[in-house]
Structures are given as C-alpha cells and as structure tokens.
FIVO-297892 format. One record per residue (C-alpha): x, y, z. Coordinates in steps of 0.5 Angstrom, whole numbers, plus 500, padded with zeros to 3 digits. Layout:
% FIVO-297892
[site [X, Y, Z]]
...
//
This chain:
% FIVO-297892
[site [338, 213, 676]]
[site [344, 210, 677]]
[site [343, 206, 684]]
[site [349, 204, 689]]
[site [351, 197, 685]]
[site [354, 201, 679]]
[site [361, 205, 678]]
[site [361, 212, 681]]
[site [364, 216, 676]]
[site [368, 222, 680]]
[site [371, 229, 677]]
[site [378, 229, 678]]
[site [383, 234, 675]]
[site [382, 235, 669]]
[site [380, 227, 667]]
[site [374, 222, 671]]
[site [376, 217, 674]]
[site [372, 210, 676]]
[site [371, 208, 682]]
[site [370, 201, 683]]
[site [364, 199, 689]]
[site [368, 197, 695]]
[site [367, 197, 703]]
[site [369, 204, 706]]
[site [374, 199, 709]]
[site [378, 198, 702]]
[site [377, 205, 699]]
[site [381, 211, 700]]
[site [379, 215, 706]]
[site [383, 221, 704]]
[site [384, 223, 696]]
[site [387, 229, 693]]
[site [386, 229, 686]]
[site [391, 235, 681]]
[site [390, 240, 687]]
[site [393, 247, 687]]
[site [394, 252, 692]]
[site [395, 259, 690]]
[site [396, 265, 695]]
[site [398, 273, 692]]
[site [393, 272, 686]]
[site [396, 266, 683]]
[site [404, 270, 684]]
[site [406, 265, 690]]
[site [404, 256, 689]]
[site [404, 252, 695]]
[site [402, 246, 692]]
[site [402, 245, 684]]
[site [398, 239, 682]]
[site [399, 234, 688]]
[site [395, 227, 686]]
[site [395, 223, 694]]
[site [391, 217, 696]]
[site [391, 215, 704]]
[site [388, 209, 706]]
[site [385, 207, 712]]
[site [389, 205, 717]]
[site [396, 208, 713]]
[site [401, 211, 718]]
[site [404, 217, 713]]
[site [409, 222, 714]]
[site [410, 229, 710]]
[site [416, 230, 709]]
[site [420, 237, 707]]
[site [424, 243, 709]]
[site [421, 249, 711]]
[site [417, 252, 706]]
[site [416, 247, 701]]
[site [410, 246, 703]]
[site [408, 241, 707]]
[site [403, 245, 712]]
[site [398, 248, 706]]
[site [398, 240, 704]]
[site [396, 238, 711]]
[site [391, 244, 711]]
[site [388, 240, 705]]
[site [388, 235, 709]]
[site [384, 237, 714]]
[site [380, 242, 710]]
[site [383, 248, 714]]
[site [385, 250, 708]]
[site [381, 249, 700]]
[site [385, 248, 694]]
[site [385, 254, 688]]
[site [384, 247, 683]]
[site [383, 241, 684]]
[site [378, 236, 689]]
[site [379, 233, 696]]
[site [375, 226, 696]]
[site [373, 223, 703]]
[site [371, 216, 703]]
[site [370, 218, 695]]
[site [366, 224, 697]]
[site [368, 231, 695]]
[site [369, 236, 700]]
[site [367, 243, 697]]
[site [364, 247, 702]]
[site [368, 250, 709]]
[site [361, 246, 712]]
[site [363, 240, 709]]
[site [370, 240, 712]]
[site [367, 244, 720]]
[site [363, 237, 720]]
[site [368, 233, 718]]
[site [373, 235, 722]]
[site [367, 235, 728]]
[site [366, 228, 727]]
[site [372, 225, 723]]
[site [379, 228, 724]]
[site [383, 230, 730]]
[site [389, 234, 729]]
[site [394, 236, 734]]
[site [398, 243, 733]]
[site [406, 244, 735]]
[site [403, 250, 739]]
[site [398, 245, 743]]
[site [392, 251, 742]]
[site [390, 250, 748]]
[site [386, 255, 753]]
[site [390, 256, 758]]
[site [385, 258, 764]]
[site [381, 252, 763]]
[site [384, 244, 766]]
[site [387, 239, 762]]
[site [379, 235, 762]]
[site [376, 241, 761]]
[site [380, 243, 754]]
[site [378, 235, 752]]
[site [371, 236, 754]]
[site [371, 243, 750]]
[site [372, 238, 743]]
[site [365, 234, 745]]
[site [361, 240, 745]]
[site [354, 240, 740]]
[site [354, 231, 741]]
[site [348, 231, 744]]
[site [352, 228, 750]]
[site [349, 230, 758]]
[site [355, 234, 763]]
[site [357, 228, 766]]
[site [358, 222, 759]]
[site [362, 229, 757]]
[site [367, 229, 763]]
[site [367, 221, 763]]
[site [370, 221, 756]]
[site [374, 226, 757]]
[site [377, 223, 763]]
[site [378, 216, 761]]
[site [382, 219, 754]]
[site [386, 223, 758]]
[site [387, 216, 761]]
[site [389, 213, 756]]
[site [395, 218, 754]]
[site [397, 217, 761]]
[site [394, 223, 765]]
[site [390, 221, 769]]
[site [394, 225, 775]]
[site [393, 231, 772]]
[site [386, 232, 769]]
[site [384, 238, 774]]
[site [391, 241, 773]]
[site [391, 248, 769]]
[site [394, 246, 763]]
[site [399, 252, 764]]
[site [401, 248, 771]]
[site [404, 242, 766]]
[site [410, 240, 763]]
[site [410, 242, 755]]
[site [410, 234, 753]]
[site [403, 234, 758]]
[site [400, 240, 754]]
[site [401, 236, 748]]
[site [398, 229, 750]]
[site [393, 234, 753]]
[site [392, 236, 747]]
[site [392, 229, 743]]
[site [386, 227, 748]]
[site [382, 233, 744]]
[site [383, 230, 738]]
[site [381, 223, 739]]
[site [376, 224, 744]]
[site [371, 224, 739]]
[site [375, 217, 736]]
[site [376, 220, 729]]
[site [378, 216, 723]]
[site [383, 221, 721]]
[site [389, 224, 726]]
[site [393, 230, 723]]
[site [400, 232, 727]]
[site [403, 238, 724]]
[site [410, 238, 727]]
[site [407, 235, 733]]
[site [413, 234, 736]]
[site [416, 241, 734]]
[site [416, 244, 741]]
[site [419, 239, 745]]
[site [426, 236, 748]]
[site [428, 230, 746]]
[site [424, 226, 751]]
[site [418, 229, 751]]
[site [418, 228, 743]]
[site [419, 221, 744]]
[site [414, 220, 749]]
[site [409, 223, 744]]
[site [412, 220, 738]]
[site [410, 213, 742]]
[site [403, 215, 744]]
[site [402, 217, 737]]
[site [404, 211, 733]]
[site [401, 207, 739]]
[site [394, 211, 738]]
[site [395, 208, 730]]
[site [395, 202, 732]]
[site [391, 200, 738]]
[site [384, 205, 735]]
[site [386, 203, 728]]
[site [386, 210, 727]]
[site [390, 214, 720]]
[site [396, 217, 721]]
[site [398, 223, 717]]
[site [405, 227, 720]]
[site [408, 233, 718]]
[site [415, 233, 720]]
[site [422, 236, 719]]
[site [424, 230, 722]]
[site [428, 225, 719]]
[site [428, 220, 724]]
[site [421, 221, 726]]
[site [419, 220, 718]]
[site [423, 213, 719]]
[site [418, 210, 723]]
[site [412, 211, 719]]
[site [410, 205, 715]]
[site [410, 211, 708]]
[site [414, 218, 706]]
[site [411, 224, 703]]
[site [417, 227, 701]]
[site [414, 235, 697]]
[site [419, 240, 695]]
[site [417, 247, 692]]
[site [409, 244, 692]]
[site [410, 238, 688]]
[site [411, 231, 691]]
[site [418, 228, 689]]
[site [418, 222, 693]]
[site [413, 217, 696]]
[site [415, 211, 699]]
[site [413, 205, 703]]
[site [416, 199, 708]]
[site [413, 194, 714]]
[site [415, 198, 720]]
[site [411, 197, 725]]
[site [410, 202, 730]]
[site [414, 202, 736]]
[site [411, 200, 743]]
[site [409, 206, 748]]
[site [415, 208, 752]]
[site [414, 212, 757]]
[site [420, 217, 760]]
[site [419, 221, 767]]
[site [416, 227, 763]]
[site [420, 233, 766]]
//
C-alpha cells in the first residue's frame, strides 16, 4: 500500500500529474485541472478546459464582461456547481460529490452573494448565527461568536436590528460575518460590491482585503471592476469560458477605511 511518504499520483484532464508530498501550507488549496461546463446538452460552453491553482493565503480576481463566464467559474470554486469534464482538486483531494462540496462549504468556504441572500425577517445576529447551525455549539457559544464577528466588520451597534432596517452596505458586511463566521479557509465574493454606491463598495472592498490579510483567509473576487481587480495581488482574466490572462504583482491590501455608511 503506498503510504503518506510517497508521491501522489492524481488524474487530471486527460494525463496524471505528481503531487509531490508537501505541508497543506505550500499545497494549492483550490485546483481546477482541464474543467469544462456545458449547459442545453453541450450546445452552450461556459467554461472550456480552464486549468487554475490557488494558493493559500492568494487574494485573486476573476475578471470578464458579462457573459464571459466568470459566475460558472466560481460556482466551480465553491461546488455550487459541478464540472461536465474535468476534476476540482481541495488541498489535493477530488471533489466529486454534492456532499463533498455541502461539507466543504459547511467548514472551509464562505461566500458573499451581490443579493446579500439574507432572511429578511431575522436580525443581523441571527442571519450569522444561521451558518453555525449543526457545529455541535450550545445557543449561547453561537450568539457569542456571531457577535464578536459582527463586531469585527463594524457592527456592533446593529446586531438586534432586522437586516431590512439596514443600509445596503450593512446588509453586505451582514452578510460577510456569515461567511467567515465559521473562519473558512476560503472566501468567495461573487460581485460583492455590485450593488452598492461607491461609498459602501469601498468600505466593503476594505473590510474584504483586511479579512485576507489580518485571518490568512484566500480571497478569490469575481468582479466586472477594473479598479477593484487592481487591488488584488493576482488577475483571472476569462473571455468566452477560457482564461486569456493571469497576472501577478506585490500589492498589498489596502488598510480598512471606514466612511459613515449612509
């Protein structure tokens, strides 16, 4: 039986690659290896063959016009989607089941929507403490983590408030704390700031780079926005399903902000 010691050889696309043994610290964290997504019985191709490594601790941007599939990339991602061909590697893993992605997702990835998908009839703590169901955490550990986290995106006054009381920009920190209540390793942000007046999309786009940084967290931000992909250490630029352009440079993430949210 080949033990841990030894080379692990993984399938990927249509030839194996080694995976030499390293620390979970050095090993890609997300990998998508020759994926394809095909919609209307392979008539329409979101994505064609897309090979990507994200490292941990990387702060990327997916960059593209509408349509150029950039969303069904980050449903890769995060497994809200599965690939028609191809395999998604986690920490070197293959994810290949809806379960597998359910409990990744559970424990390992947050993701903040541009619609906030919060429940409106329940405050801003109890929208956070939603995600720490099925932990195995008492009512009152719950409470106590959700609040500390709302602190930490500046909400501390608002944590009783019925999130259809708050400013945009509030519902999305809201809806930040949710996804790194459980403190993932991964943090998805599907136009993030999409919503927003320019205001409240710069105190996001703060408190985001500042989570990277400060909790270590990966970053991956699907964005339209030339100057919010400006910011980001990396670029993923996709056109027509295929990645065009994957760039580099030593930014670092700007400091936290905070403008008067209106």
């Amino acid at each position: 039986m080949m033990n841990d010691s030894l080379s692990q050889q993984i399938a990927c696309h249509d030839h194996l690659r080694v995976v030499e043994p390293h620390s979970s610290d050095s090993r890609a964290l997300i990998s998508l290896c020759g994926v394809s997504r095909f919609y209307d019985g392979g008539t329409i191709t979101a994505l064609k063959n897309v090979d990507l490594e994200i490292e941990a601790g990387d702060c990327v941007a997916i960059v593209g016009a509408s349509g150029s599939g950039k969303s069904s990339l980050a449903n890769m991602l995060c497994g809200i989607d599965l690939p028609s061909a191809g395999t998604v590697l986690w920490e070197g893993r293959p994810q290949l089941t809806r379960q597998d992605w359910t409990n990744l997702r559970r424990l390992s990835i947050g993701i903040v929507f541009q619609e906030f998908n919060l429940i409106p009839t329940l405050t801003a703590l109890e929208n956070v403490e939603l995600a720490l169901f099925g932990r195995g955490l008492s009512a009152r550990r719950r409470r106590s983590r959700a609040a500390t986290v709302l602190e930490d995106v500046g909400l501390q006054h608002r944590t009783n408030n019925v999130v259809t009381k708050l400013s945009g920009g509030e519902r999305q920190r809201v809806a930040i704390a949710r996804a790194i209540v459980n403190e993932p390793k991964l943090l998805i942000g599907d136009e993030p700031t999409g919503n927003l007046d320019s205001k409240n999309a710069a105190n996001v786009a703060h408190l985001m780079f500042g989570l990277c940084a400060d909790k270590r967290m990966t970053l991956v931000l699907v964005t339209h926005d030339e100057k919010l992909a400006a910011s980001c250490h990396r670029r993923v630029r996709i056109r027509d399903g295929v990645i065009v352009e994957d760039t580099s440079k030593a930014v670092p993430s700007p400091p936290i902000q905070w403008q008067a949210a209106e």
